[in-house]
Backbone as JSON, one array per atom type, in Angstrom:
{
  "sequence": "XXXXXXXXXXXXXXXXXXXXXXXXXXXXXXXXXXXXXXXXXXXXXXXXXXXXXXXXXXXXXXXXXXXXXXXXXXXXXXXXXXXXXXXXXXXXXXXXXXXXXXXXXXXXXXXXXXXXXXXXXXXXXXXXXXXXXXXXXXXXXXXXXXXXXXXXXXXXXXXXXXXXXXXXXXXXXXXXXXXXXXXXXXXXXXXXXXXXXXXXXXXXXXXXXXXXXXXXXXXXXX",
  "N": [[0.84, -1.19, 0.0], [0.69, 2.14, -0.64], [2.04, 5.39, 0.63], [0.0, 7.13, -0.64], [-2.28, 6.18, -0.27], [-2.53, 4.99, 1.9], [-3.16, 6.81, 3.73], [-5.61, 7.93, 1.77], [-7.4, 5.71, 3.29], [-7.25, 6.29, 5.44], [-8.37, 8.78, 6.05], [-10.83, 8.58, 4.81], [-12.2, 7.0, 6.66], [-11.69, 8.26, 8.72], [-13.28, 10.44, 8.06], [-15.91, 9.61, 8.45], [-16.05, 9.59, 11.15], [-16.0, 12.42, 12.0], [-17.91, 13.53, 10.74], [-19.95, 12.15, 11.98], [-19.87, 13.13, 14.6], [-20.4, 15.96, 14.28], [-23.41, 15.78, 13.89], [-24.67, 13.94, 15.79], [-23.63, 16.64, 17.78], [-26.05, 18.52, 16.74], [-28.14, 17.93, 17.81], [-28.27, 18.93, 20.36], [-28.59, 21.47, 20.09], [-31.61, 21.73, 19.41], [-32.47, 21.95, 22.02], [-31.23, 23.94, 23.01], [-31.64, 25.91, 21.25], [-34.32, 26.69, 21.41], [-35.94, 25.25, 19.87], [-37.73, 23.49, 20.19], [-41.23, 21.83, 21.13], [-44.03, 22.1, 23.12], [-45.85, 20.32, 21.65], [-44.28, 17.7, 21.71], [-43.43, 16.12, 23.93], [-45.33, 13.81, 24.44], [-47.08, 12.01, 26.35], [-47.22, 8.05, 26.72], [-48.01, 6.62, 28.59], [-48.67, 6.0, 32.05], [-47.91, 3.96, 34.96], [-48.9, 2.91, 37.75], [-47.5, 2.12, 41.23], [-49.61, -0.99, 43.11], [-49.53, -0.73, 45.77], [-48.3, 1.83, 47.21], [-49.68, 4.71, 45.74], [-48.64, 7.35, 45.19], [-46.38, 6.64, 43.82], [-44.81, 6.02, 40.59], [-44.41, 3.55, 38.87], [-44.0, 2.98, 36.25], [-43.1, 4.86, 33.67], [-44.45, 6.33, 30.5], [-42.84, 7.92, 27.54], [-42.17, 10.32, 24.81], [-40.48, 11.98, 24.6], [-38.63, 13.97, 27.3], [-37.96, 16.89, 29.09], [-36.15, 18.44, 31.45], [-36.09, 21.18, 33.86], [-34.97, 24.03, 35.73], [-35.05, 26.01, 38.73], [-35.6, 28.24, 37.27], [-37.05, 27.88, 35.22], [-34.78, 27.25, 33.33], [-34.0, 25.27, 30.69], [-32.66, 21.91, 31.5], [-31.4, 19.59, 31.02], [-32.45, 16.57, 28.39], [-34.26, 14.5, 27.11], [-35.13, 12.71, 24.49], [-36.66, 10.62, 21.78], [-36.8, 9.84, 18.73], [-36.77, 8.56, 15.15], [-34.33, 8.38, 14.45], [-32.92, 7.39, 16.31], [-31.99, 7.5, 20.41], [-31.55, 10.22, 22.12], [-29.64, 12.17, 24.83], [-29.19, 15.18, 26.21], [-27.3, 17.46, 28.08], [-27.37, 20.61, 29.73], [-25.98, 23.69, 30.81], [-26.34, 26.58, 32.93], [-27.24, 28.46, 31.66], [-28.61, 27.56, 29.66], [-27.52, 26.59, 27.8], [-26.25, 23.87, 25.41], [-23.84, 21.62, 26.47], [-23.34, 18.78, 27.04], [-23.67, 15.65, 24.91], [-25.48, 12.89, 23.86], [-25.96, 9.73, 22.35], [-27.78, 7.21, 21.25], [-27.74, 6.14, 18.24], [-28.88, 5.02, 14.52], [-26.03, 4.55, 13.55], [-24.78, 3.64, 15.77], [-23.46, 4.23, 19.05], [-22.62, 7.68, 20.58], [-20.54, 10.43, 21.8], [-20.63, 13.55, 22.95], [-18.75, 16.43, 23.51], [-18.77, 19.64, 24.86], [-18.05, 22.97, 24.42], [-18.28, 26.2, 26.14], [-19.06, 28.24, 24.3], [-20.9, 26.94, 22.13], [-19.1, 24.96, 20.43], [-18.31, 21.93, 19.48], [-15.67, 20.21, 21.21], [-14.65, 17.53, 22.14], [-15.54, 14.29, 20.9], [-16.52, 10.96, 21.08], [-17.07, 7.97, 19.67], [-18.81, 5.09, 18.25], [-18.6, 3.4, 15.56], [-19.06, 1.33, 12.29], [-16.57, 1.11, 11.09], [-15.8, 0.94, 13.47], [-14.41, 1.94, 17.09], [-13.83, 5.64, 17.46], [-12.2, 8.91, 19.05], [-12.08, 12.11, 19.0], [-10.99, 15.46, 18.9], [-11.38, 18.57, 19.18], [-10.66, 22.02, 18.45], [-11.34, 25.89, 19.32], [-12.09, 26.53, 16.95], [-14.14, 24.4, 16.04], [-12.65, 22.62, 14.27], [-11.21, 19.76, 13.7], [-8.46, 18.32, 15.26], [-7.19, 16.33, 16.2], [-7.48, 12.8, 15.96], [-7.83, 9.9, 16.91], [-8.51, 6.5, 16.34], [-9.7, 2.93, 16.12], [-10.2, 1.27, 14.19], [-11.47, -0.56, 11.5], [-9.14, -1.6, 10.0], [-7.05, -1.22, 11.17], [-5.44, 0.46, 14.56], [-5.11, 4.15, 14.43], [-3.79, 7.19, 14.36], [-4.02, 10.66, 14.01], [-3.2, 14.09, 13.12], [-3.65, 17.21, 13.19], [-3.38, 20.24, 11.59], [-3.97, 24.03, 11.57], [-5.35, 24.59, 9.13], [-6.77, 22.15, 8.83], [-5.32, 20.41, 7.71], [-3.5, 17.16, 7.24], [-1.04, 16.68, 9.45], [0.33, 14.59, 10.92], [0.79, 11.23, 10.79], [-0.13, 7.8, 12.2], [-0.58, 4.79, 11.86], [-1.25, 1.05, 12.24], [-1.5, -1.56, 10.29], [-2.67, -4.7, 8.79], [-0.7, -4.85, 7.07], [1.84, -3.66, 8.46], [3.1, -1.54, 10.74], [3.45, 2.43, 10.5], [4.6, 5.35, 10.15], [3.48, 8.86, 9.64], [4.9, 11.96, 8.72], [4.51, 15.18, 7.6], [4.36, 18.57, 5.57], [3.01, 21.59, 5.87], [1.93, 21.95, 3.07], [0.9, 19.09, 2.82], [2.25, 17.18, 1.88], [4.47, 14.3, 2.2], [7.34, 14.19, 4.51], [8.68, 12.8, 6.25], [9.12, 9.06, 6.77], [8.8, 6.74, 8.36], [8.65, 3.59, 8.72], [6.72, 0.39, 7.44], [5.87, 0.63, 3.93], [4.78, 2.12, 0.84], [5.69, 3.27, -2.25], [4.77, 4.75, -5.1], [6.86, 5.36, -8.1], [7.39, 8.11, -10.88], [7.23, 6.49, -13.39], [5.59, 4.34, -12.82], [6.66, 2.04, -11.55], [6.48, 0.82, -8.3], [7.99, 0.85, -5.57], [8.33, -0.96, -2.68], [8.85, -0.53, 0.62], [10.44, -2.23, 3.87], [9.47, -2.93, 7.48], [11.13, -1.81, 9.02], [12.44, 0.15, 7.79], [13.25, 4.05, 7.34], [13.21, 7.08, 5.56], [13.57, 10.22, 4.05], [11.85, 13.06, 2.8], [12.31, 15.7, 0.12], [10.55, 19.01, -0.58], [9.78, 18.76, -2.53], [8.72, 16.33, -3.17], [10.83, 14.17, -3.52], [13.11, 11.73, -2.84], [15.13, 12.66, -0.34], [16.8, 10.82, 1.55], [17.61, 8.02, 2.99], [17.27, 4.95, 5.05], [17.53, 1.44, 5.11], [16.91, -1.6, 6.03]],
  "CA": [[0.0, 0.0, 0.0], [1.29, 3.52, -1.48], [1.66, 5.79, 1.03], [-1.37, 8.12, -0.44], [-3.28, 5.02, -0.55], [-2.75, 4.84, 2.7], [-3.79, 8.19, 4.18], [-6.7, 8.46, 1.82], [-7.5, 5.08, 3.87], [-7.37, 6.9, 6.78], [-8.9, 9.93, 6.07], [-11.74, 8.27, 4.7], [-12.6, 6.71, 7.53], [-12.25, 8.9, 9.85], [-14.44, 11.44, 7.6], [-17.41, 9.1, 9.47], [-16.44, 10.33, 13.02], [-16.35, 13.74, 12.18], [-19.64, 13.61, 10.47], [-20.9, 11.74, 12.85], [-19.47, 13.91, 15.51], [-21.75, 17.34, 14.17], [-24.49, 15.0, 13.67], [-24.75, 14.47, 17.54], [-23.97, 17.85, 18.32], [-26.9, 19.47, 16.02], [-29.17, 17.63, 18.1], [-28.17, 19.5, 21.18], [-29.24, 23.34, 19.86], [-32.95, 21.45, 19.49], [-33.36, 22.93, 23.08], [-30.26, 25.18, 22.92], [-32.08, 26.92, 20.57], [-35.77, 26.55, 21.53], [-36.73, 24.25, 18.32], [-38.44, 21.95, 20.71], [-42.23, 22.45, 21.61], [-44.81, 21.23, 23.76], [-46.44, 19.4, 21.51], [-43.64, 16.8, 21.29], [-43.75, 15.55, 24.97], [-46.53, 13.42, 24.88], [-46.8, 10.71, 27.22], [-48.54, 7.38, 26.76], [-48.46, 5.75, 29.73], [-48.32, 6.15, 33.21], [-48.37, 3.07, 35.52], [-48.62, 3.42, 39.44], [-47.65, 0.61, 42.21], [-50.39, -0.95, 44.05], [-48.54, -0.06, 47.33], [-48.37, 3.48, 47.0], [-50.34, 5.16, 44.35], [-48.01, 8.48, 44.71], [-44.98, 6.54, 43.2], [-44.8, 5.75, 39.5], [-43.25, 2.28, 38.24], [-43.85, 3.21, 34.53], [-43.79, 6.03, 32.62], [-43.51, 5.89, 28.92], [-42.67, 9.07, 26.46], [-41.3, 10.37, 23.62], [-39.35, 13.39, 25.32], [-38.74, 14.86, 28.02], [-37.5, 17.89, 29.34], [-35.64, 19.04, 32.78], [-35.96, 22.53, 33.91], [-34.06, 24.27, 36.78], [-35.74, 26.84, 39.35], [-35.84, 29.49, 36.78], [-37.46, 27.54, 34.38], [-34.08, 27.08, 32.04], [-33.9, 23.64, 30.38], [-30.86, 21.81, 31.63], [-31.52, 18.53, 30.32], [-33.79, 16.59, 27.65], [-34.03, 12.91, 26.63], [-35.66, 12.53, 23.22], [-36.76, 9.93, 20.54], [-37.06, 9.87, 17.41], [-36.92, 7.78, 13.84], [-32.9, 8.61, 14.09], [-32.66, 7.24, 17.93], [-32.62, 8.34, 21.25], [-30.43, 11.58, 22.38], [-29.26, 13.19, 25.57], [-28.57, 16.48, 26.22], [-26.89, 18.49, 29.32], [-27.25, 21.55, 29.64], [-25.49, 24.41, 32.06], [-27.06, 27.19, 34.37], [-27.58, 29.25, 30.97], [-29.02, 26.52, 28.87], [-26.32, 25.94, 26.34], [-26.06, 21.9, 25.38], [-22.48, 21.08, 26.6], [-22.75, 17.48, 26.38], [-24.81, 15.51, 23.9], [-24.91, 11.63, 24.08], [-26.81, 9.45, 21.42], [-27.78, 5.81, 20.64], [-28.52, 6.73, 16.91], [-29.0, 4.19, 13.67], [-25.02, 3.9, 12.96], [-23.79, 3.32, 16.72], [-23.7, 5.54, 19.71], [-21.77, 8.7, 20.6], [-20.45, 11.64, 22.88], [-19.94, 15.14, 22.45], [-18.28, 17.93, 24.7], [-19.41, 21.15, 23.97], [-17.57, 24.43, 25.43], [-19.19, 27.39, 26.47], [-19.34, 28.91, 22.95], [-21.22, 26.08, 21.36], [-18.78, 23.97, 19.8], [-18.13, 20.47, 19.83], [-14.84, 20.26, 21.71], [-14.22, 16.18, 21.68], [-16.39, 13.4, 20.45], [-15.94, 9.87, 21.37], [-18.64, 7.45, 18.44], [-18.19, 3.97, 17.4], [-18.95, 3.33, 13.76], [-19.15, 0.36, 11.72], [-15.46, 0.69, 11.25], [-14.9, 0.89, 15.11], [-14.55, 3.31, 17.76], [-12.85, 6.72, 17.29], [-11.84, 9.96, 19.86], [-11.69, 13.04, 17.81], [-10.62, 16.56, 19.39], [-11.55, 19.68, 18.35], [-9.74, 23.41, 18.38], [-12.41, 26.3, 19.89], [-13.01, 26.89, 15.9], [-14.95, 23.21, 15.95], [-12.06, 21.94, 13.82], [-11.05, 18.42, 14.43], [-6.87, 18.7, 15.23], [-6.39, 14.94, 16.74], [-8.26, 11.55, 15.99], [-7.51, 8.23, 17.85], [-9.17, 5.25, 16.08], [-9.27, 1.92, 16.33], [-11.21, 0.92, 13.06], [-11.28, -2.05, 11.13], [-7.87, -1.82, 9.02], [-6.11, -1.28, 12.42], [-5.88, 1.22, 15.04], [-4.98, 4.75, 13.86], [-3.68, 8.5, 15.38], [-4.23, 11.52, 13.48], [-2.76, 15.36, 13.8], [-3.72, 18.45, 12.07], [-3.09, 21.75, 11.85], [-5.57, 24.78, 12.12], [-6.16, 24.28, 8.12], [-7.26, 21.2, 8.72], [-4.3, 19.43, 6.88], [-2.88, 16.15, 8.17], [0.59, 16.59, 9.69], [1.47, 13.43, 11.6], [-0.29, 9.94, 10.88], [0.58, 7.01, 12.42], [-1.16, 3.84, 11.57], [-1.19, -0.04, 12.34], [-2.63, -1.85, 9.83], [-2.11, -5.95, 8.54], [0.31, -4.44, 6.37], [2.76, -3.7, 9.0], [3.03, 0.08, 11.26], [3.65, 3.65, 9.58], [4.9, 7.13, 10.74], [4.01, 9.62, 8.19], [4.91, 13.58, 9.2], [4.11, 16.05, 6.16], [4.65, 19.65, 6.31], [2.18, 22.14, 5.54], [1.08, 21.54, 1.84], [0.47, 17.82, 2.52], [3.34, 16.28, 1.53], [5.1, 13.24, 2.85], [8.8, 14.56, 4.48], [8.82, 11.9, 6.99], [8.14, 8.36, 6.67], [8.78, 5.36, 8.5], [8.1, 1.7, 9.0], [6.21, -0.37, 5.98], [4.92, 1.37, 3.36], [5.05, 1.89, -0.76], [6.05, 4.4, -3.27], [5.11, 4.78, -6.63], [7.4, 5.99, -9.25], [6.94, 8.38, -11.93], [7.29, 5.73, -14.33], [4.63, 3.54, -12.88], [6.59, 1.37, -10.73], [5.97, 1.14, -7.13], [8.78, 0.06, -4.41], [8.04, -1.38, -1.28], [9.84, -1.06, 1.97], [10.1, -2.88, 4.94], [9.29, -2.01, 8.91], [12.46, -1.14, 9.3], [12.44, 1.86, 6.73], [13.41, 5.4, 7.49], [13.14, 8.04, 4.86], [13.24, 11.65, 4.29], [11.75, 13.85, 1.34], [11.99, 16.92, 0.03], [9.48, 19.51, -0.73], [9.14, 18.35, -4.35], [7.84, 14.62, -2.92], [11.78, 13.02, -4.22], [13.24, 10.96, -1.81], [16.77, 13.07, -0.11], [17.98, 10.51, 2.39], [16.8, 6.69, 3.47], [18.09, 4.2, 5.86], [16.53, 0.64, 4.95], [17.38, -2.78, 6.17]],
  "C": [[0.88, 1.24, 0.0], [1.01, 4.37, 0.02], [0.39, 6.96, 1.29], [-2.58, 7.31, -0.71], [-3.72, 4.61, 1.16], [-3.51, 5.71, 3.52], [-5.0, 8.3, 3.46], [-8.02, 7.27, 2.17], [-8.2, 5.47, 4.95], [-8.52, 7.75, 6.6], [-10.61, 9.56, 5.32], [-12.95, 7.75, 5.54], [-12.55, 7.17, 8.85], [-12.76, 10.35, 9.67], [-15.69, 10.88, 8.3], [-17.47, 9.65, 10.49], [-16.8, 11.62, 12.78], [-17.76, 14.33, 11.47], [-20.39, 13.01, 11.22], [-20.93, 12.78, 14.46], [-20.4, 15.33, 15.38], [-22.64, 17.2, 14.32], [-25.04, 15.24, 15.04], [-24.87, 15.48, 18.14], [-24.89, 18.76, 17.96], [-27.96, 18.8, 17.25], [-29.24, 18.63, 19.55], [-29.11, 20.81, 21.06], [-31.06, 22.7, 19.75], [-33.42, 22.52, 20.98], [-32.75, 23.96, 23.29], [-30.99, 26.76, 22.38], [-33.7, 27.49, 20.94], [-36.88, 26.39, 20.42], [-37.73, 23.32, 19.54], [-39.95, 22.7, 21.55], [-43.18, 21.87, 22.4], [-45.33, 20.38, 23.08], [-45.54, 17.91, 21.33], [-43.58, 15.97, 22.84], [-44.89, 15.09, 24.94], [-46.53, 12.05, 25.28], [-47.89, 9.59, 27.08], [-48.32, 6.72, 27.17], [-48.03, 5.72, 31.13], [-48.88, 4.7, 34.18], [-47.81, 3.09, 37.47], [-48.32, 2.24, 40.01], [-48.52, 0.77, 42.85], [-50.1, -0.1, 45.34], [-48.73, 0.95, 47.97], [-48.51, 4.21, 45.67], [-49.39, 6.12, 44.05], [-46.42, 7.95, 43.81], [-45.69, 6.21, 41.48], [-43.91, 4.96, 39.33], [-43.34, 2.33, 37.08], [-44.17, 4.23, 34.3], [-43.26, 6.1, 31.58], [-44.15, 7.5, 28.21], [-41.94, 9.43, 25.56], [-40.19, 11.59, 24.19], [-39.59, 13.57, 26.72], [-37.45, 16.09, 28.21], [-37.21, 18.88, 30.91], [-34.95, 20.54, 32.86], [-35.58, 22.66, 35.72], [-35.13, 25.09, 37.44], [-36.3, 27.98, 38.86], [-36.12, 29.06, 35.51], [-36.14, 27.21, 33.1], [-33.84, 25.61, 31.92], [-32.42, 23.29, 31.02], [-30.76, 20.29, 31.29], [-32.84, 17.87, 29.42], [-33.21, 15.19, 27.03], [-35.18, 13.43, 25.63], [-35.65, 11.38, 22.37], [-37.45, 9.63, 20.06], [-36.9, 8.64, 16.16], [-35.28, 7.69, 13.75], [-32.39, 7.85, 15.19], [-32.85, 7.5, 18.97], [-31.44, 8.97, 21.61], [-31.21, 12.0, 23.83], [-28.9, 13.98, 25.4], [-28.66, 16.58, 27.57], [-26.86, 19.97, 29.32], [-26.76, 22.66, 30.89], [-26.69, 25.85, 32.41], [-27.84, 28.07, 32.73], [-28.29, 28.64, 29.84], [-28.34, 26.38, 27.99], [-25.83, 24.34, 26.69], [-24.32, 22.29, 25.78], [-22.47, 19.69, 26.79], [-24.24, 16.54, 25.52], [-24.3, 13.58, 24.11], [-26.55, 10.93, 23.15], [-26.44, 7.57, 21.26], [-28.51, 5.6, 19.46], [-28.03, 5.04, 16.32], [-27.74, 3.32, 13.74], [-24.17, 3.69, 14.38], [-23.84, 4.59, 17.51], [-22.27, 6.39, 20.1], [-21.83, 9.67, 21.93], [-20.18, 12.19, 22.32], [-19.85, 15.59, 23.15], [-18.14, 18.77, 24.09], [-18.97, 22.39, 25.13], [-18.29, 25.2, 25.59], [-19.53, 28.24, 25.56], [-20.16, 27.73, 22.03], [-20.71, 24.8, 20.71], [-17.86, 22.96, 20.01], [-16.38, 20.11, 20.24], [-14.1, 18.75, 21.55], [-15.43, 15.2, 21.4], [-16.2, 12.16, 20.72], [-17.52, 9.32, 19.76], [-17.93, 6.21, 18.2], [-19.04, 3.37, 16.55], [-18.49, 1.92, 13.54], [-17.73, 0.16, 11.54], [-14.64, 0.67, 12.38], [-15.13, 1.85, 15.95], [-13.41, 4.39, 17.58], [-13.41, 8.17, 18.48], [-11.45, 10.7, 19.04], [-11.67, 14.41, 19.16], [-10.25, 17.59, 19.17], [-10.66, 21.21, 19.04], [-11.19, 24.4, 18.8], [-12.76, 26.91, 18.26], [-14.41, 25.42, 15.7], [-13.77, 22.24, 14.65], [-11.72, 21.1, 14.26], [-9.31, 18.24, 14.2], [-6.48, 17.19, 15.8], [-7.87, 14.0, 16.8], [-7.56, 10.45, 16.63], [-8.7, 7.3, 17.3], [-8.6, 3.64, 16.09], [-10.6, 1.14, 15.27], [-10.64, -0.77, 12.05], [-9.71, -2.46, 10.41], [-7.04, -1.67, 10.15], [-6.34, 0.39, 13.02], [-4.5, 2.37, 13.82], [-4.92, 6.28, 14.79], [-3.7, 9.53, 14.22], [-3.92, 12.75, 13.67], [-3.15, 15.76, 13.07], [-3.35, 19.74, 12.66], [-4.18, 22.77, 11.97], [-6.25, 24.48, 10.61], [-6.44, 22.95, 7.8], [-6.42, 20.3, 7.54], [-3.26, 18.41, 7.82], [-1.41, 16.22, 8.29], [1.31, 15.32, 9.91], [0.18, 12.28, 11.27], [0.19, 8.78, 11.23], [-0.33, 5.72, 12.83], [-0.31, 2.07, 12.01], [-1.69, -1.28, 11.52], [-1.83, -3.71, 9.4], [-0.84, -5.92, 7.82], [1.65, -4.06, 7.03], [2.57, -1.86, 9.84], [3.63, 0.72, 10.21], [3.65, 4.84, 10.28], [4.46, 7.8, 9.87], [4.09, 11.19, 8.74], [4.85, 14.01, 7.78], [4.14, 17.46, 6.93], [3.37, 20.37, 5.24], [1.08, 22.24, 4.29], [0.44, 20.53, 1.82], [1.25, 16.9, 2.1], [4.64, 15.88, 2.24], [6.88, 13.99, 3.13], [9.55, 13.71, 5.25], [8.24, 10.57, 7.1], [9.1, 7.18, 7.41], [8.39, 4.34, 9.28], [7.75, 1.34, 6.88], [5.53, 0.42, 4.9], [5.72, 1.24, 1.65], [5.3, 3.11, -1.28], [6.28, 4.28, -4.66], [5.69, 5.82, -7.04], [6.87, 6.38, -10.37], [6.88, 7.23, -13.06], [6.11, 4.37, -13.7], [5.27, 2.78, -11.97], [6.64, 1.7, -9.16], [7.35, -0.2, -6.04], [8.52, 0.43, -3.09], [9.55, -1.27, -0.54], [9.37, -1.39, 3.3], [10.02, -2.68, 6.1], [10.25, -1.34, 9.44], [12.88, 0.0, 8.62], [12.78, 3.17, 7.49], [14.03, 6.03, 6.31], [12.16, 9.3, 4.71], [13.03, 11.82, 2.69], [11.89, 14.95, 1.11], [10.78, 17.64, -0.25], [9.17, 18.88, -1.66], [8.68, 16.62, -3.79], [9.31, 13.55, -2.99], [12.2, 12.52, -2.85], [15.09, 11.61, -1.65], [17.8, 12.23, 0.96], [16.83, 9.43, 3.02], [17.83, 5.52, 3.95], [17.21, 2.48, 6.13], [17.28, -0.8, 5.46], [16.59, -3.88, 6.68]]
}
């Protein structure tokens, strides 16, 4: 595997967390925002113990909604056709954490005091992944552990992968890249095609450096 075979490996798969990661957190602003209305609490069924009538041993609904002394929401269970979602909310009602047992697997979100989604934990069809966001909502460090092997992730603020460092059947992989995206640091197992079409492999033991232009200035292989 090529090393941009490899990365767009990666980056493919851990395009799921971070879509799954907003996903979760949109559901939050439902009360954040005050999208959510009475008519969606509606309860169908209340069941009392003989014993003592004032307790309740069942109660079944589609929402609810926990309000503080001053009426501000501070939590809200919900479901829907998508799953069912938590929300937390602080003294001012802004969601800061969001927690979901949706269609594709369930999730967390931590949400700062400005709205946005701070870290995410979710485990997806290709596994579970920890993603960790910058106070723009950019996602600057992933940790997965997905089906091709586990997997670490760095970025920068433009959201370009610096450091990647993978495990996969194929053997481990360092890769550092500097600002454009291109490979300057690479080693363990990995491939490299040549302009001319062919493609040489090296083995876990690899260390090589590149220059800007992608060529290869200095490698230590055995």
């Amino acid at each position: 595997m090529t090393i941009e075979e490899r990365l767009e490996n990666m980056e493919r798969e851990l395009g799921h967390l971070k879509r799954r990661n907003r996903w979760l957190l949109g559901a939050v602003f439902l009360v954040a925002g005050g999208l959510i209305v009475p008519g969606m609490f509606e309860t169908t069924a209340i069941r009392a113990q003989s014993q003592n009538p004032r307790t309740a041993q069942e109660i079944r609904a589609r929402s609810f909604i926990l309000e503080d002394e001053n009426g501000i929401p501070r939590a809200m269970l919900i479901v829907d056709k998508d799953g069912s979602r938590l929300s937390l909310h602080d003294e001012t009602g802004k969601g800061r954490v969001a927690l979901g047992a949706l269609k594709d697997g369930p999730g967390l979100t931590l949400i700062d005091k400005n709205g946005t989604g701070r870290a995410g934990l979710a485990v997806i069809k290709d596994g579970p992944g920890l993603m960790l966001n910058d106070e723009n909502g950019d996602t600057r460090a992933v940790l997965g552990a997905l089906k091709d092997g586990p997997v670490l992730a760095l970025y920068n603020e433009n959201n370009a992968n610096r450091v990647g460092l993978t495990v996969t059947k194929d053997g481990p992989n360092l890769a550092m890249h500097d600002k454009n995206g291109t490979a300057r640091f690479v080693a363990g197992k990995f491939a490299i095609e040549m302009p001319n079409g062919k493609t040489i492999e090296y083995p876990e033991s690899s260390l090589v450096l590149f220059g800007p232009d992608g060529k290869i200035i200095w490698s230590a292989i055995k």
